[in-house]
N, C-alpha and C positions, 0 to 999 in steps of 0.2 A: 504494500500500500504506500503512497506515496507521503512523505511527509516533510512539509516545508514547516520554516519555523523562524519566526520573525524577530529581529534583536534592532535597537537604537534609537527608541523612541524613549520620549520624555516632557520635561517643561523647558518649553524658554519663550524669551520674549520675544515683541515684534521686530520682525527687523533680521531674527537673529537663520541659523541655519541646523540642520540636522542631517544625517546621512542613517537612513536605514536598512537592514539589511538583509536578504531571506537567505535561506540553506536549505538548499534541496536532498531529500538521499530517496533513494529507491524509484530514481527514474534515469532515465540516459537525458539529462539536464538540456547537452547538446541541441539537441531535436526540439524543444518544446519552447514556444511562445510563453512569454513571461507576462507579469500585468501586475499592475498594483490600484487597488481599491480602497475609497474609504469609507467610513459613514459616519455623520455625525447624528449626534442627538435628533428625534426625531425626522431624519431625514435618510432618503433609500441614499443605499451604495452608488458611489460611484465612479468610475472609470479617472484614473488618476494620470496612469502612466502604461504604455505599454511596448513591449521590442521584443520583434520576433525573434527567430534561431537566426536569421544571416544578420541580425543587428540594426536592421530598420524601428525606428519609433514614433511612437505616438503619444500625443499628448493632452491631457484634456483643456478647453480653451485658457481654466480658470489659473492652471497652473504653465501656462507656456511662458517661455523666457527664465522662468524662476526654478522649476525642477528639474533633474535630468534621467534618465534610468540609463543602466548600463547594466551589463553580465560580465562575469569572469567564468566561463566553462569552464575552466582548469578547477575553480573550487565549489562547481555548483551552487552557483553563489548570484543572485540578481541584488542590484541596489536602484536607492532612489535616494539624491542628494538634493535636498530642499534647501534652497537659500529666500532672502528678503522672506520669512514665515509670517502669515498675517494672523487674526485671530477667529479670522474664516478656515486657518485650514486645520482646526483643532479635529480631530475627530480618532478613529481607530483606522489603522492603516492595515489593508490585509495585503499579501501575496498572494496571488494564484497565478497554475498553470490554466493556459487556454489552446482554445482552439487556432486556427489559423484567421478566424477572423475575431478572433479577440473574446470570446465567448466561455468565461470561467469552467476548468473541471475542475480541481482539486484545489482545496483553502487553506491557507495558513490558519493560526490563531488567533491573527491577531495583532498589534502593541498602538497604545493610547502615544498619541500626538498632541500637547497642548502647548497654545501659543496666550500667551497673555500679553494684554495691551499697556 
């Protein structure tokens, strides 16, 4: 079964930056379309960041300019480095694998993202 698992999340304030991070084990990393999602307090998930297997990415409008995703296949390892964080992007940052058109199967945990003003 596949299992990612989410580290680097925290508080800080506006302005400031974070870099999170997932770990994949029990898939061939390689091959798989990455994606990062959030949700905030009553509001549905949403599509954050995402870079397929040759390293193409996307991004959602709210966070362009300001986030970046990247992989490292050597350590099955996807990241998302958040810089200028506002108090909009507070929410819970998941990882998942997807499809090739960006369509979540397997989920992280999880880690809470809070930005104070």
């Amino acid at each position: 079964q596949v299992q990612l698992v989410e580290s680097g999340g925290g508080l800080v304030h506006a302005g400031g930056s974070l870099r999170l991070s997932c770990a994949a084990s029990r898939i061939i990393f390689s091959i798989y379309p990455m994606a990062w999602y959030r949700q905030a307090p009553g509001k549905q998930r949403e599509l954050v960041a995402a870079i397929s297997s040759g390293g193409g990415t996307n991004y959602g409008d709210s966070v362009k300019g300001r986030f970046t995703i990247s992989r490292d296949n050597a350590k099955n390892t996807v990241y998302l480095q958040m810089n200028n964080l506002k108090p909009e992007d507070t929410a819970v940052y998941y990882c998942a694998t997807t499809t090739t058109t960006f369509q979540a199967t397997n989920w992280g945990q999880g880690t809470q993202v809070t930005v104070s003003s």
